[in-house]
Every structure is written in structure tokens, then in C-alpha cells.
N, C-alpha and C positions, 0 to 999 in steps of 0.2 A: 329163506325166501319170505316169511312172515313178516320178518323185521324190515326185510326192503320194501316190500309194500307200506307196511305202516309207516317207515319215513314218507315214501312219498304223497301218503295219506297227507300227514302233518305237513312236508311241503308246499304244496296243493293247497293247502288251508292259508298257510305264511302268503304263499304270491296275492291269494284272492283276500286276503285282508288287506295287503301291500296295493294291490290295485285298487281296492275302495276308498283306500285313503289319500290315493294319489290326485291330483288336479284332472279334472276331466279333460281327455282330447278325443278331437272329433275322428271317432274310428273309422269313417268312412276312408275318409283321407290317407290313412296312415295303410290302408289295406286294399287298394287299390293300386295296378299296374300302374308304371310309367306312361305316360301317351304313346309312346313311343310303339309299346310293348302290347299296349292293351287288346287291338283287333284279333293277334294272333294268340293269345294267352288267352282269350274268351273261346276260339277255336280249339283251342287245345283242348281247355275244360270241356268244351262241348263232346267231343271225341272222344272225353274218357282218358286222357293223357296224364289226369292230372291230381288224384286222390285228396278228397272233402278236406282234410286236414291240412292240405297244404297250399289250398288257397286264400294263404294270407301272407303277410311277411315279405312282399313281394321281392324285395329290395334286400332279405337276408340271401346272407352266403348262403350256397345249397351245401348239404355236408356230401360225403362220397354214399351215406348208404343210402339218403332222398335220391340222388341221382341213380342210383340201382333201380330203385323202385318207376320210376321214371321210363329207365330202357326198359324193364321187363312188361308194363304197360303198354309201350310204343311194338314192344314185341309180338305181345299178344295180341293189339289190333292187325296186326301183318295177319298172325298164322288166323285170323279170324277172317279176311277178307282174302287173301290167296291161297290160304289150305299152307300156308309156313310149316313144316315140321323141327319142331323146339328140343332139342335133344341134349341137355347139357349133362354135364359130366356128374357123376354122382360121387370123385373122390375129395373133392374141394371141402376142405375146415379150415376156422379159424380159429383161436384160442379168445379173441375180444367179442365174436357174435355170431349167434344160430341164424340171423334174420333171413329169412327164407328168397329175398328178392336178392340181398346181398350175394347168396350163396348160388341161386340160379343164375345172376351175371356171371358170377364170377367163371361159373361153369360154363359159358359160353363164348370164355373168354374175353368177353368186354372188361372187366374191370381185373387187378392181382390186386395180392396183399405185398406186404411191406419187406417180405423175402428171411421175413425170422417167426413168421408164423400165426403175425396181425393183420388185423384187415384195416383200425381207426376208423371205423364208420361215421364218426361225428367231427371228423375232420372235413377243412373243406378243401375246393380243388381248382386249381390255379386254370386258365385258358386254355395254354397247353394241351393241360392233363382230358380238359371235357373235350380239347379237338379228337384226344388218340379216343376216350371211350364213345364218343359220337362215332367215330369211324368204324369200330370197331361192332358199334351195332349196327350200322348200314352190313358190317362183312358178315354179322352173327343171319340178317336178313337174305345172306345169298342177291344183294343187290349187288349190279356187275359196277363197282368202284375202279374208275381210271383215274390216273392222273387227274390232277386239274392244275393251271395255273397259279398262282402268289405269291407276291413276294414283297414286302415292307421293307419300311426304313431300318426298322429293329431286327433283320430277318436273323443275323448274327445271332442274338439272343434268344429265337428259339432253338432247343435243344434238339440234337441229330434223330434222335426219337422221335420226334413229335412233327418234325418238318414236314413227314411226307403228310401225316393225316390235318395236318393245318392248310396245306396248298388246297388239297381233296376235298376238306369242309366247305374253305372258303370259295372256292372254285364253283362246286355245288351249290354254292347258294344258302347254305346251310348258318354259316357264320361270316361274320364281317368281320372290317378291322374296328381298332377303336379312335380312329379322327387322326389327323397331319399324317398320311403314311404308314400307321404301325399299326401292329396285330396286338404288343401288351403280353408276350404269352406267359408271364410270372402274376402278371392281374388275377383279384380275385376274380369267381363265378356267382352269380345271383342266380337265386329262384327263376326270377322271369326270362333270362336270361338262359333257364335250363328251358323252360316250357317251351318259351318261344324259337328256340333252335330243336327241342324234338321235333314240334311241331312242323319245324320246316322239314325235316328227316324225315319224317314219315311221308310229309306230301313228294317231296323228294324220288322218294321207289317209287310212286306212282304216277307220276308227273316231273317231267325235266325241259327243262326251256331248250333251245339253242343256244342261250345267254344271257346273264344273270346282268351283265352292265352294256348296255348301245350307247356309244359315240357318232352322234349324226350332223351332217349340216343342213342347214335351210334348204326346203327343197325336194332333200333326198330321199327317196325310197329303200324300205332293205324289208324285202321277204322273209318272216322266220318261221316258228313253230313252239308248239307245244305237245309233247307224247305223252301218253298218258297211259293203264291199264286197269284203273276202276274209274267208277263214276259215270255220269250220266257218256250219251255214245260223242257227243260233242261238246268242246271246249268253248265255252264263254268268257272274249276278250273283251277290257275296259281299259281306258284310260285314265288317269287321275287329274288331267289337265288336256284336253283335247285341245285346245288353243295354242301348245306346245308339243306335242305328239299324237295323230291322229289314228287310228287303228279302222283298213280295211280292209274287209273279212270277204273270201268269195265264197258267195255261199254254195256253189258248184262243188270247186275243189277241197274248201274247206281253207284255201291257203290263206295266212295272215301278211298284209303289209304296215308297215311303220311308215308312215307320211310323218317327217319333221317339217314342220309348220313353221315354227318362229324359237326364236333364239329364248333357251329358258332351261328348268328338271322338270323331268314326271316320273311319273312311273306307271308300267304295264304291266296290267294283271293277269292270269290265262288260270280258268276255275273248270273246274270239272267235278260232281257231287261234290262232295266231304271236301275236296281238297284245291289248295290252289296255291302259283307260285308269280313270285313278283320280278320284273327286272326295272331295274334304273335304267333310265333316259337323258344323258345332257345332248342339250342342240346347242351347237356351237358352231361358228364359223372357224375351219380349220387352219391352224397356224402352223409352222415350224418352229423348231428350237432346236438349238446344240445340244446334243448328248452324248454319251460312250458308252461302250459297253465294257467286258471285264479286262480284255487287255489294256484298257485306257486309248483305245482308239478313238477317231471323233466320229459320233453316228447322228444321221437326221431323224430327230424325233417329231411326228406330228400329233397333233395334239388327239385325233381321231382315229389313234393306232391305238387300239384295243389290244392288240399281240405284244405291246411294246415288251412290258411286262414279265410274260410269261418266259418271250425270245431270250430274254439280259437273264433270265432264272437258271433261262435252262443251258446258257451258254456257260454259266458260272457252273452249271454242275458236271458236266461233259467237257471241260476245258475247249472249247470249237469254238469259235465265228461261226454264224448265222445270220445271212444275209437275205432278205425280200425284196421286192421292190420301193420304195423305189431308190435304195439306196441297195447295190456292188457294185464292186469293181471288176468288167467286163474285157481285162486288156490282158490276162493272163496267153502267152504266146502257147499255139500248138495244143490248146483247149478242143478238146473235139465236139463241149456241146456249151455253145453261146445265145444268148438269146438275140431275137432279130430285132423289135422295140418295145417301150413300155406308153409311148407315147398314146397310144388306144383305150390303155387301162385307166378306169377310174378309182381314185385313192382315196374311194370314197368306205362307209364302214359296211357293206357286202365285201368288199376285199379284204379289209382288214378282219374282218370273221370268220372270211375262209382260212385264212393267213393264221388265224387265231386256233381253228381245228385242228388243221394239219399238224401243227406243235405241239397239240395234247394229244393223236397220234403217235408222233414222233417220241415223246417224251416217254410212253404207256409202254413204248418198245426198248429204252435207252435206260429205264427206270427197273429192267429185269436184269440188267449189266450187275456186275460185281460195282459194290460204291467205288469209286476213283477209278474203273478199269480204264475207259475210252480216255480219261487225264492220264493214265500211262501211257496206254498205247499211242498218243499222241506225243507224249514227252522223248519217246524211245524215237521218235521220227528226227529227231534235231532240230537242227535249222528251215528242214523239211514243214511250211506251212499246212492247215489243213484249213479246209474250208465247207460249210454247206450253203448250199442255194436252195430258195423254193421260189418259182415263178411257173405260172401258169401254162399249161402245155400248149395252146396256139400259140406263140411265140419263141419256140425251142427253133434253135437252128441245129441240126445233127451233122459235123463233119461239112457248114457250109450251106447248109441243103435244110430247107424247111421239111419237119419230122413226120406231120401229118399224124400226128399222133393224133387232132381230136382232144374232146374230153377227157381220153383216157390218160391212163398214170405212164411215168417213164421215170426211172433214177438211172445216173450215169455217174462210175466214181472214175474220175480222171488221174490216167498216172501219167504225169506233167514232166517230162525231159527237158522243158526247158530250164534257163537261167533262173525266173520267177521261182523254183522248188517250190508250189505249192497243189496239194492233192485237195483237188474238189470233189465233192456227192453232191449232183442233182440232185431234187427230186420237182417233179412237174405234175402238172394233176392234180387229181384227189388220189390218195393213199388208203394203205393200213400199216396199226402196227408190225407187221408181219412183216411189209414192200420197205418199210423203215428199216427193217433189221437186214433186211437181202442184201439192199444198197451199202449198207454201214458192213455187213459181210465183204465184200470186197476189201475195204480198207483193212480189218481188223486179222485176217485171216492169210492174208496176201503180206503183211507186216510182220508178224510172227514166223510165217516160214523164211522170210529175207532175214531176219536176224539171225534165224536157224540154220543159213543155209539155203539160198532158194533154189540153186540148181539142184540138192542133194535130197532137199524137203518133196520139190514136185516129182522129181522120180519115185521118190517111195510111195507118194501119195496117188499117184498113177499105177501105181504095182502092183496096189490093191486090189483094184477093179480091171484090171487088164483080161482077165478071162468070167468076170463074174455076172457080164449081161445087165440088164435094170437091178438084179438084186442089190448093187452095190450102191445104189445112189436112191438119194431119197424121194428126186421126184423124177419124171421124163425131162419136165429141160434141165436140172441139173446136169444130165447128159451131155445135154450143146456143148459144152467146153468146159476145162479144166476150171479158169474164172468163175465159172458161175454154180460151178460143184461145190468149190469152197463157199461160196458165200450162200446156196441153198442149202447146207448142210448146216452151217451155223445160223441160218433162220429159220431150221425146222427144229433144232434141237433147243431154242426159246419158247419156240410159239409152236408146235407143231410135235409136243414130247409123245403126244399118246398113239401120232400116228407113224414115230420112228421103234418104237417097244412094238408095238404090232407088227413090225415088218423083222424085227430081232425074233421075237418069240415066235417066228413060226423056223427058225432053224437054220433057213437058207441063208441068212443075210449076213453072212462070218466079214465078209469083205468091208460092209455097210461098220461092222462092226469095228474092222480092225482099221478104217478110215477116222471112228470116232474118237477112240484110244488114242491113237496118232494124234491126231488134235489135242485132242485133252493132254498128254504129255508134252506136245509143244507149247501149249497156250501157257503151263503151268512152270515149266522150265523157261518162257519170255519174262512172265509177269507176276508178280508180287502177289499183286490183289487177286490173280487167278488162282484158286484152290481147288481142293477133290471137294471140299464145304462148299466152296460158292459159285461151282459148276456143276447146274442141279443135275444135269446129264452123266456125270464121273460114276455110275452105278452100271450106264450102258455100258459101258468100254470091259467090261467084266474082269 
């Protein structure tokens, strides 16, 4: 240990003679953020995000064990302002470093080592790699991470690992792409580029937009928000360009509107103490263009479709068509729920926002599936089309007959006798993940027994509960009918696990039980991707 020291003594000595003798540069320059970078990497420092030593260099690669030290910082400000309880594992070694931050990530699972017993701490780390350990300190914060939309040009190239936490990042608001379409996820990482996306993380748990990007035209109004859980009791909005997006605030309700002025960029601020989050602004006069989605079908894309995006991601991952307004095709024979017109709706971006939630909804529910499931079970369909719709529930016709549903939510999956073979899923309203899976229940569960058998599968599955009263079904309207048993069964046993073990473990629920089994052996005996592994329920069925 003597001798490592006194090299680096003599080191130490070698640079600082090496430095006096080199040509003077103006150190200001060389150690100051990007512009770009600089507002929030001053916040950062401010907040403590960012240790005395490492505000310089702005522009070097961060190595992996700086970036430790970083999340465990960003860490400790949480359990300091919301009582976070930090609990990381105490069996975590490396053979390359004791470093105490490295060792507490790693314990908290944000960061692994190299799988043979190093960690490389002074290595550095690709976009990718800072989207999963970003994510993964939002997960270590107990913040409730959903889907988010993203998808670039390069999206191929990010790796199946990294996909989901780079949508999530970028979705969040947390990270961007890097210019023409791409994300870069093999790009190095910078320092500032580490400060300024913790920075945004952290404000992140404490504050979340409605939307990180608005597309508006002249004119238009779109009501949004800002949530918040520290800092001062109200949000303080600015715009960056009032002449281009105007922000008016009721001081009553507290509600935010976006007045697009004139054709231009801003951006909108929404601050609350410590912390604050920004979204982009184009005004633009709305256009159309040719586009397609993943079958190569031709789709109308407008310029002012926010969802465009996320729709074509998420269609590519679920093998489905996903249709909004104002583009499907409404000619399907023997359809029992059509919509009446769209001619009322404006296709302005409140619609495309809502259009845009519902998806990441949608997706939070589809993203719990087995990876490729819903591309089997749709492949297992044939020639057999599938389709989803979303449009808004005052315009549902039900069976011919306007639905009267209201605001409220309604999914409808259609089994189509006609010529057309294709099986549609509503969904109208506002949702939840949960109304997501019910509806997608129909298709998924109602397919499986017909490959198995459908007259032979629904008798058994009726056999169950023939004498077992509510113990046998998960909820009371699962009861209403056999359809809607299957499909509340496989969207309680997603979303709804703790409160089907509760009704197991009190003893009575052998039938509930021996419906789940059933399931699980038929899903597993249809489907490839379905396993006792990736049906996290396979533990119930006993």
C-alpha cells in the first residue's frame, strides 16, 4: 500500500510539472457545461447531485463508478425529502473495487458487474446502458414507472434489454434522442449529460407533466397539468416565447391552458420549489402525409399526432392494427359496435393527448404479457384478422343504437361471422390498465379454448363452479356470463394477483382454484411463449 501511494505521490508531481509547462488555456472555457446543458447541471450542483470533484470535465465520458456515486446522491436526496427507506443488499463484492457508492448501487440493484466477478468502474457507459441504470433508480426510488412511449429511427439497435427502460426514460422526459430520429443507444455518456438527466429523475418523482412534447396549431387551446409532491403548495408556469405559446393559469382551479399564438418552438416550464420540468412546443399548421404502419398498410399521418409514434411501437410489439380516429375502416359486416361520426371531433392536439394516454394505458397492460404472446396468439388466428379501435364513447353506436355510455369507459371484442374474418376490441372512454386487459381477455382466453376444444374446454370450465357460489369467480360480474368470467379471470390474475391469493388462501376457493389450473394448462399446452416462468400466476393453480 506504501508504494501505491508514493507512485501516485510521484505522479501527481509528473502531471503538475507537465501542466506548468504546457501552453496556457483559458480554464474557464474548457470547464464549463454545454449551453445547452448548463441551466440544469447548475440545478443539479445546487441540489447536491453532484460532488465538488466532479464539477469539471464537463464533456468527459462519465465512468460507471461516477455514475454510482451520482444515483446514490440522487438517492439520498429522495429518502431525505419523502422518508425513502434505502435498504440495499449487503452480499454484493467485487474483486476490481470496495467503492462504497459502487457497492451500495449495486445493492440496490441499479448497476451489476460483468458476470465473472468485476465491476470496471472506470469504464464508461454507452446510452443504452445509463437508460437501464436511470430506470432502474427511478425502480430502486419506489416511483410508480409505466410504460412510456418511443421509438426512433435506429430503434433496431437498441438491445431487447435496454428497450423497455429507453421508451420509459424518454417518455419521462428524462432523456432525449440525439437529432434526425435516433436515440444513439451504443453513444458514449458525458458527465453533463449524467447530471443533467439525474437532474431531470429526480424532479421527475416529484413532478410529471401531462407531456413532455405538444403539437398545436394557431389558435388552439389544450388544457394540461403539472403533479407535483414537494415544494412550494403551487406550480409556477413560464413560457419561453409567449409570442409563440401563451400560458393561462386559473387562479381558481389552478387549471393550466396552452394558448398557441403564432406558428414557431417554445417551451413550457411548470416549477415548484427545488424542482422543475419542461415540455416542447411546436405550433404548426396541421398537415397530412402518407404513412404505414407495421404491416405495411397505408395510414394517415398528421403532422399534430402526438400518439403517432407510440401507436406504430406499440403495434409492432403486440403484432395488432390500431386504429383512432380519424383514420378506420368502419365497413366490417355484422359488427355490433360501430361508431355513429367523427365529423364533431376536433383533430386537434387535446385529442391526440388523450389518444396518446390511453396507449400508454394500454401498453402498461400488454407490456405484463409474455414478450411475443399477443404475436402468437394472434398468429394462431390465421387468416383470421385482429383489430383494435379507440374512439371516444359519445359516438359508439351498440347493436345500431346509440350506447349512452357518456364519459364513461366501454370495450367491446367482436366475434365477426362474417366473410371480413376479422376480430375487433373496442375500447371507448377513458380506461385503465386493468379495462385494457379484460377487453384483450376476451380475445386471448376465448382463442385458447377454441384451439383446445371449445365445446369440450367451456364444459369443463363451467364444471368448476357449477355448485361453488361467488367463491368460484373472481369478481360478481365475472358471474354475468361465461365470456366475461374468462376474460375477468385473466385480468385479475395480471393486475389484480394479491386480491386472487386472498381469496385462495382463505380455503374455500378450490373451484377459483381449479379454473386457474385449467387455464394455465391450456394457455401453456396453446402457446410457446406461455410458461409456468412467464405466467407469474403458475404458483396459484397449486
Amino acid at each position: 500500500m506504501k508504494k501505491r501511494r508514493q507512485f501516485r505521490r510521484w505522479l501527481s508531481l509528473f502531471c503538475l510539472l507537465a501542466l506548468l509547462a504546457a501552453p496556457a488555456v483559458p480554464a474557464a472555457a474548457a470547464e464549463q457545461p454545454d449551453r445547452w446543458a448548463q441551466a440544469e447541471v447548475a440545478q443539479a450542483v445546487e441540489l447536491g447531485l453532484v460532488p465538488a470533484d466532479l464539477q469539471n470535465g464537463y464533456g468527459k465520458d462519465i465512468t460507471r463508478a461516477e455514475f454510482c456515486r451520482l444515483a446514490v446522491l440522487c438517492l439520498e436526496e429522495a429518502a431525505r425529502v419523502n422518508g425513502l427507506d434505502l435498504t440495499p443488499s449487503r452480499d454484493v463484492r467485487f474483486d476490481d473495487t470496495s467503492d462504497p457508492s459502487v457497492l451500495t448501487a449495486a445493492g440496490l440493484g441499479i448497476v451489476s458487474g460483468n458476470g465473472k466477478g468485476s465491476f470496471l468502474p472506470d469504464n464508461g457507459i454507452t446510452r443504452q446502458e445509463a437508460a437501464v441504470m436511470l430506470h432502474n433508480t427511478l425502480k430502486a426510488m419506489g416511483a410508480p414507472i409505466g410504460p412510456a412511449g418511443a421509438s426512433f429511427s435506429d430503434q433496431g439497435s437498441i438491445a431487447a434489454w435496454a428497450s423497455g427502460p429507453v421508451s420509459a426514460m424518454v417518455g419521462w422526459g428524462v432523456m432525449n434522442g440525439t437529432g434526425g430520429g435516433a436515440f444513439s443507444p451504443l453513444g458514449s455518456y458525458t458527465r453533463q449529460q449524467a447530471y443533467v438527466t439525474m437532474y431531470r429523475l429526480l424532479s421527475s418523482v416529484y413532478m410529471r407533466m401531462e407531456s413532455y412534447a405538444y403539437r398545436l396549431q394557431p389558435g388552439e387551446r389544450l388544457e394540461t397539468g403539472c403533479c407535483y409532491a414537494t415544494g412550494s403548495p403551487s406550480a409556477a408556469w413560464s413560457s419561453s416565447d409567449p409570442a409563440v405559446v401563451a400560458i393561462e393559469k386559473d387562479t381558481g382551479s389552478g387549471a393550466v391552458t396552452l394558448r398557441a399564438v403564432a406558428p414557431g418552438a417554445a417551451s413550457v416550464t411548470c416549477r415548484s420549489g427545488d424542482f422543475q420540468m419542461t415540455a416542447a412546443v411546436t405550433v404548426a399548421q396541421a398537415t397530412a402525409a402518407a404513412g404505414s404502419d407495421f404491416t405495411g398498410a397505408s395510414r394517415l399521418h398528421y403532422s399534430n399526432d402526438v400518439a403517432w409514434d407510440l401507436c406504430r411501437a406499440l403495434e409492432q410489439q403486440i403484432g395488432i392494427q390500431i386504429f383512432y380516429l380519424p383514420e378506420f375502416d368502419d365497413t366490417v359486416p355484422g359488427a355490433v359496435v360501430t361508431h355513429a361520426t367523427f365529423g364533431s371531433v376536433t383533430l386537434g392536439g387535446a385529442y391526440f393527448q388523450q389518444v396518446y394516454q390511453e396507449l400508454l394505458k394500454m401498453k402498461e397492460a400488454f407490456d405484463l404479457y409474455p414478450d411475443g404472446f399477443l404475436k402468437e396468439v394472434v398468429a394462431k388466428k390465421g387468416s383470421r384478422r385482429t383489430q383494435i379501435v379507440l374512439f371516444p364513447s359519445d359516438m359508439v353506436l351498440f347493436d345500431g343504437q346509440v350506447s349512452g355510455m357518456g364519459g364513461g369507459f366501454h370495450g367491446e371484442h367482436v366475434y365477426d361471422g362474417s366473410g371480413a374474418r376479422c376480430d375487433r376490441i373496442y375500447y371507448t372512454g377513458t380506461g385503465d390498465p386493468y379495462v385494457y386487459s379484460h377487453e384483450m381477455g376476451h380475445m386471448v382466453v376465448s382463442s385458447a379454448m377454441i384451439a383446445n376444444g371449445w365445446t369440450a374446454s367451456c364444459n369443463q370450465w363451467v364444471s368448476f363452479t357449477a355448485n361453488s357460489g361467488s367463491e368460484g369467480f373472481v369478481s360478481g360480474y365475472a358471474m354475468v356470463s361465461r365470456p366475461e368470467d374468462f376474460a375477468e379471470t385473466w385480468a385479475y390474475l395480471w393486475h389484480n394477483r394479491d386480491q386472487v391469493e386472498a381469496m385462495l388462501s382463505t380455503g374455500r376457493s378450490e373451484a377459483l382454484r381449479a379454473k386457474i389450473a385449467y387455464l394455465t394448462e391450456v394457455l401453456i399446452k396453446q402457446y410457446k411463449t406461455a410458461t409456468r416462468e412467464t405466467l407469474p400466476w403458475s404458483g396459484m393453480a397449486g
